[in-house]
One Martini backbone bead per residue (centre of mass of N, CA, C, O) as a GRO file, in nm:
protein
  212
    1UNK     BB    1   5.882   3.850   0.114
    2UNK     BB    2   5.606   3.892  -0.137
    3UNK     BB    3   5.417   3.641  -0.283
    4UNK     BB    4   5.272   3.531  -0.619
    5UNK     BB    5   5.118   3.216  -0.770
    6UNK     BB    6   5.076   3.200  -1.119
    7UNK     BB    7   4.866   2.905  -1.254
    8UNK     BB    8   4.756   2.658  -1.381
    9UNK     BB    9   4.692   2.360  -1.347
   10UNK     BB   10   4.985   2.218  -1.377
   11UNK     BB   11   5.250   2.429  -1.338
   12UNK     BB   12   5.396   2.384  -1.039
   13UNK     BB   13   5.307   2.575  -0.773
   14UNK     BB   14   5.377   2.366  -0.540
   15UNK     BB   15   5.656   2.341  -0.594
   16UNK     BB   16   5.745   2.642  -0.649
   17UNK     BB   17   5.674   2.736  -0.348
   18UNK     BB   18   5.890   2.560  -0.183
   19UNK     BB   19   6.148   2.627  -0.308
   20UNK     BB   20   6.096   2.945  -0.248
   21UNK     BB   21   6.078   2.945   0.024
   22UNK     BB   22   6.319   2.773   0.090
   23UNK     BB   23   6.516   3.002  -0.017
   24UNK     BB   24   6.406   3.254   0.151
   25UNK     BB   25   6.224   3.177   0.431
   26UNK     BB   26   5.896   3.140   0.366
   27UNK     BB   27   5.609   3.131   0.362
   28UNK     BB   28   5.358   2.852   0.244
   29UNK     BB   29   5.065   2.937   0.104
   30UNK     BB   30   4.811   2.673   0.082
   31UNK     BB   31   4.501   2.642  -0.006
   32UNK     BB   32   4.457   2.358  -0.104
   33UNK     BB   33   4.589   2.190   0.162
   34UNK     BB   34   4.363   2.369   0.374
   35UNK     BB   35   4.122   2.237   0.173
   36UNK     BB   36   4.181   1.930   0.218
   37UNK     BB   37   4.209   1.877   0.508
   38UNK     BB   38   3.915   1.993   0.545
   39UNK     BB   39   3.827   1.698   0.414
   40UNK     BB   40   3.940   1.507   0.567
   41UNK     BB   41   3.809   1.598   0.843
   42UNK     BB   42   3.517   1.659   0.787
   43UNK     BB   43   3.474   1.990   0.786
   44UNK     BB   44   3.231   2.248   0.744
   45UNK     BB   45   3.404   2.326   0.541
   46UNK     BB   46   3.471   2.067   0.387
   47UNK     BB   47   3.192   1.993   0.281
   48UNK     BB   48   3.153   2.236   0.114
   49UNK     BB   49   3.425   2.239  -0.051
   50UNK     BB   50   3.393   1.941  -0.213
   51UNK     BB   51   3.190   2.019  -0.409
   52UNK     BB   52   3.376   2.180  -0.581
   53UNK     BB   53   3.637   2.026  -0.645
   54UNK     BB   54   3.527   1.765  -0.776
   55UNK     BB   55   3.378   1.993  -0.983
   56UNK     BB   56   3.627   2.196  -1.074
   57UNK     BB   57   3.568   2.439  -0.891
   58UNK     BB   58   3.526   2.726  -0.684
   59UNK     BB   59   3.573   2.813  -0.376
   60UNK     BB   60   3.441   3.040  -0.266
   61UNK     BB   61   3.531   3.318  -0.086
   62UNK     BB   62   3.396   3.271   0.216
   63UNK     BB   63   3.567   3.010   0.273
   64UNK     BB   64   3.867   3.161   0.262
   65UNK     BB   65   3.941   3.448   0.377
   66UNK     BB   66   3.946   3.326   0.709
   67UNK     BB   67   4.200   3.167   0.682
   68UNK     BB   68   4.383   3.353   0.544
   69UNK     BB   69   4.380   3.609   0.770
   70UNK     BB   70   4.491   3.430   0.985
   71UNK     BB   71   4.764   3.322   0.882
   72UNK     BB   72   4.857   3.659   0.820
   73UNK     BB   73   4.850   3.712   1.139
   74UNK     BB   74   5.084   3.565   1.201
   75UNK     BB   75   5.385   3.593   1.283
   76UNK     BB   76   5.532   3.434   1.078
   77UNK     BB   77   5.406   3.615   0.856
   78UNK     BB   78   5.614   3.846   0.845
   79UNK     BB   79   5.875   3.809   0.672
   80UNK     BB   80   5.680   3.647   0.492
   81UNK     BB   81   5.510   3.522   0.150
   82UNK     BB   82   5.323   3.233  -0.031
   83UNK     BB   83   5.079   3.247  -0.282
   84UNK     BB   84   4.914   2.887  -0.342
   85UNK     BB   85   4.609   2.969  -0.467
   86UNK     BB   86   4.628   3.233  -0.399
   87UNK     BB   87   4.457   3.409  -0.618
   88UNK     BB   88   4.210   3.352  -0.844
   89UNK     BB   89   4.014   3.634  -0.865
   90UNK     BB   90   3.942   3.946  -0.883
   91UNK     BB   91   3.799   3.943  -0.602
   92UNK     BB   92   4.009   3.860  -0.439
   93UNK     BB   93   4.246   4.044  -0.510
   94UNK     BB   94   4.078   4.283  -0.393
   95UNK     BB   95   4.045   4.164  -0.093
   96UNK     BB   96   4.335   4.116  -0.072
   97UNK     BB   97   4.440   4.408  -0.028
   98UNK     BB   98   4.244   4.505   0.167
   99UNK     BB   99   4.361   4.303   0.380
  100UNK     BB  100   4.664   4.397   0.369
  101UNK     BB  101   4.641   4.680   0.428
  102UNK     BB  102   4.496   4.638   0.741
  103UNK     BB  103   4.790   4.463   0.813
  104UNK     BB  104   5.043   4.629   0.655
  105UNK     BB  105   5.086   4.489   0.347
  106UNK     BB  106   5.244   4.385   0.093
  107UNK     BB  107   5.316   4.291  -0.275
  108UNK     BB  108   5.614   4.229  -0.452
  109UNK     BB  109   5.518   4.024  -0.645
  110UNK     BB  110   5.432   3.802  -0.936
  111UNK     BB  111   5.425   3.468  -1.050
  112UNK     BB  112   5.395   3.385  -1.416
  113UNK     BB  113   5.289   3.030  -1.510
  114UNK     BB  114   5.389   2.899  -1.841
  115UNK     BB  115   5.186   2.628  -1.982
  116UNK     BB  116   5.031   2.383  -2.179
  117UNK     BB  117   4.730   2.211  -2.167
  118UNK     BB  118   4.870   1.951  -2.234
  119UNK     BB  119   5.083   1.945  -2.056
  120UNK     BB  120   4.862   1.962  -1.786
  121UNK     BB  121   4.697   1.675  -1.857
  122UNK     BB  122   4.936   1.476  -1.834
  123UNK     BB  123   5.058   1.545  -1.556
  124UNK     BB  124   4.780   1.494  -1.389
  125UNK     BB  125   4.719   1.219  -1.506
  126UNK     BB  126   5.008   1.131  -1.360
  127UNK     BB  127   4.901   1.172  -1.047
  128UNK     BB  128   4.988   1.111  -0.749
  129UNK     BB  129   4.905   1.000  -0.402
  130UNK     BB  130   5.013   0.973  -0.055
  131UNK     BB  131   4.836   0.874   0.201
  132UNK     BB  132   5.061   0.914   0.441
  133UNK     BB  133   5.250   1.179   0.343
  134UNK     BB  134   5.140   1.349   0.046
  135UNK     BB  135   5.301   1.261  -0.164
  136UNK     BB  136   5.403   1.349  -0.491
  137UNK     BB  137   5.352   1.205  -0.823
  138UNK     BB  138   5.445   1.001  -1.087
  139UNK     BB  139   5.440   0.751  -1.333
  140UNK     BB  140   5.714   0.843  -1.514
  141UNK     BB  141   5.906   0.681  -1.308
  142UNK     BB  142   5.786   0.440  -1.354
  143UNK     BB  143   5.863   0.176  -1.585
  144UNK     BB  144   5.573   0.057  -1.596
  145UNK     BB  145   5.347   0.315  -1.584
  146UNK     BB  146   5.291   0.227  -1.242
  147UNK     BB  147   5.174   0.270  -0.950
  148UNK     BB  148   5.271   0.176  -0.654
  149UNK     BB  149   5.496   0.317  -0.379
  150UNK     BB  150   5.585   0.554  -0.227
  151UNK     BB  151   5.929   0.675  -0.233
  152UNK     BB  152   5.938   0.772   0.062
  153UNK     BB  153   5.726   0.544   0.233
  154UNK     BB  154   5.563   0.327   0.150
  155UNK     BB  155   5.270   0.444   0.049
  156UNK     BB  156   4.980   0.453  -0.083
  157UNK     BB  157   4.850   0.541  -0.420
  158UNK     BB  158   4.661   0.725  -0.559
  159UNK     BB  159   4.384   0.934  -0.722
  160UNK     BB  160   4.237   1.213  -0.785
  161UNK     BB  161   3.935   1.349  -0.853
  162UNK     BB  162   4.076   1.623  -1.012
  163UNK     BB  163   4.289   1.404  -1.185
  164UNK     BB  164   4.072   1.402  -1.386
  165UNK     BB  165   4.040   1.497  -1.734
  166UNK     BB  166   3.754   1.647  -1.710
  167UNK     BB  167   3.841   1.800  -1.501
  168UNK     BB  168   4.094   1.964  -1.549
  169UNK     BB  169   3.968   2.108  -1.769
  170UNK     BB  170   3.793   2.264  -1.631
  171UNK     BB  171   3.985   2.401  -1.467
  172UNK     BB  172   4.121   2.524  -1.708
  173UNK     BB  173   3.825   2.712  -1.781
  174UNK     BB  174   3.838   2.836  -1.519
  175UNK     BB  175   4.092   2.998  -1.543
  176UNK     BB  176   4.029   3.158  -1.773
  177UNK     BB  177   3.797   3.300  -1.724
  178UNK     BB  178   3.911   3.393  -1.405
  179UNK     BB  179   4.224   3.397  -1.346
  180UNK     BB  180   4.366   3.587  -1.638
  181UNK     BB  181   4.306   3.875  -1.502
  182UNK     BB  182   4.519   3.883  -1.290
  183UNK     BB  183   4.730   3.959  -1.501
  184UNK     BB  184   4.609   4.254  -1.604
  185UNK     BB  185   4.615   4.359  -1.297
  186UNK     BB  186   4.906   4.305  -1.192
  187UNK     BB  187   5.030   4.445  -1.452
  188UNK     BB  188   4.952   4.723  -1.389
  189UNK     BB  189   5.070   4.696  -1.097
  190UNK     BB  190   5.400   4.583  -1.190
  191UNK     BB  191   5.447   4.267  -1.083
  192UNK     BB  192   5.473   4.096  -1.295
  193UNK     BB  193   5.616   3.737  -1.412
  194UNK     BB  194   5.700   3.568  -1.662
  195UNK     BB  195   5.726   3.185  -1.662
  196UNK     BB  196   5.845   2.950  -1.792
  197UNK     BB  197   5.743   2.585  -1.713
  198UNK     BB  198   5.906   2.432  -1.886
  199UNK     BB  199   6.062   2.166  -1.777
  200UNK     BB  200   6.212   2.088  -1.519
  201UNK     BB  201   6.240   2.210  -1.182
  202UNK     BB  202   6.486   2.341  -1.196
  203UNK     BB  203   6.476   2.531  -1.428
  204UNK     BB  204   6.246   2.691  -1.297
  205UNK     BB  205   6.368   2.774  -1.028
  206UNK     BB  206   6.567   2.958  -1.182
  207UNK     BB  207   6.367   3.120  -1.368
  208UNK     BB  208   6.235   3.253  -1.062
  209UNK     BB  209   6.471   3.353  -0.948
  210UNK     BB  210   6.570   3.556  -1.153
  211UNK     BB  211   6.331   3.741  -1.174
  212UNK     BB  212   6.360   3.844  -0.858
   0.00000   0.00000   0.00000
């Protein structure tokens, strides 16, 4: 099975791109953070990504797409894969059909997460992340809404630059203007499944279990 999940920043595409991953037994291809890691090791690509991320704007196409490329070259994404930030925008979406045709590929299904904008800026401005595991949690967890030590290992607990509100906002501006098309794309290609992203974590995992 090959899927792709779209929603706003915030709409829970990272955790439920692991639990469908790891229920289907498919790759888990989160684009998000194959180029955080390359700025935290401060490479070349690292460098030029961090200045878009930072200022909540999209790292262009050609940052991207031979990351991308190599990932689903590899054998392990035979099986299947599950695309996770990516594409963004229509010419990525473009890009990417023709880079599956090449490899002889294509996509099953598209889960379009819809959430509204007031609880993706609240979901973000509180969440964290740790030094140590890269574990994300949230403040609503701690009984006086403040981050302590990450649950999984006892490592410290950040807040990310993109996950401050006025970052977030730009985030979904520009998902709107850029990202809101690829709906429209994949919607004539009978691809797409829209599923609420309120409630839950499991509760939205049933909801897009059933949808495919």
């Amino acid at each position: 099975m090959r899927l792709i999940l779209l929603g706003a920043p915030g709409a829970g595409k990272g955790t439920q791109s692991k639990n469908i991953s790891e229920k289907y037994g498919i790759m888990h291809v989160s684009t998000g953070d194959i180029l955080r890691e390359e700025v935290k090791k401060n490479t070349e690509l690292g460098i030029k990504a961090s200045k878009y991320m930072q200022e909540g704007t999209l790292v262009p196409d050609d940052l991207v797409i031979e990351i991308i490329r190599n990932v689903l070259s590899s054998a392990s994404s035979r099986k299947g894969f599950l695309m996770d930030g990516f594409p963004r925008t229509l010419n990525q979406a473009e890009k990417f059909d023709g880079m599956l045709k090449n490899l002889g590929l294509s996509i099953d299904k598209v889960v379009n997460i819809i959430v509204s904008e007031e609880t993706l800026v609240k979901r973000l401005t509180g969440r964290r992340v740790c030094h140590s595991c890269n574990n994300i949690c949230s403040i609503s967890m701690f009984k006086d809404g403040q981050a302590k030590k990450c649950p999984v290992c006892g490592g410290k607990l950040f807040k990310r630059k993109d996950d401050e509100e006025e970052v977030i906002r730009q985030r979904f501006h520009v998902y709107e203007k850029q990202t809101r098309p690829l709906i429209k794309y994949y919607k004539k290609n009978g691809l797409i499944e829209d599923v609420d992203g309120s409630g839950s974590e499991k509760e939205v995992t049933e909801r897009i279990l059933s949808a495919l």
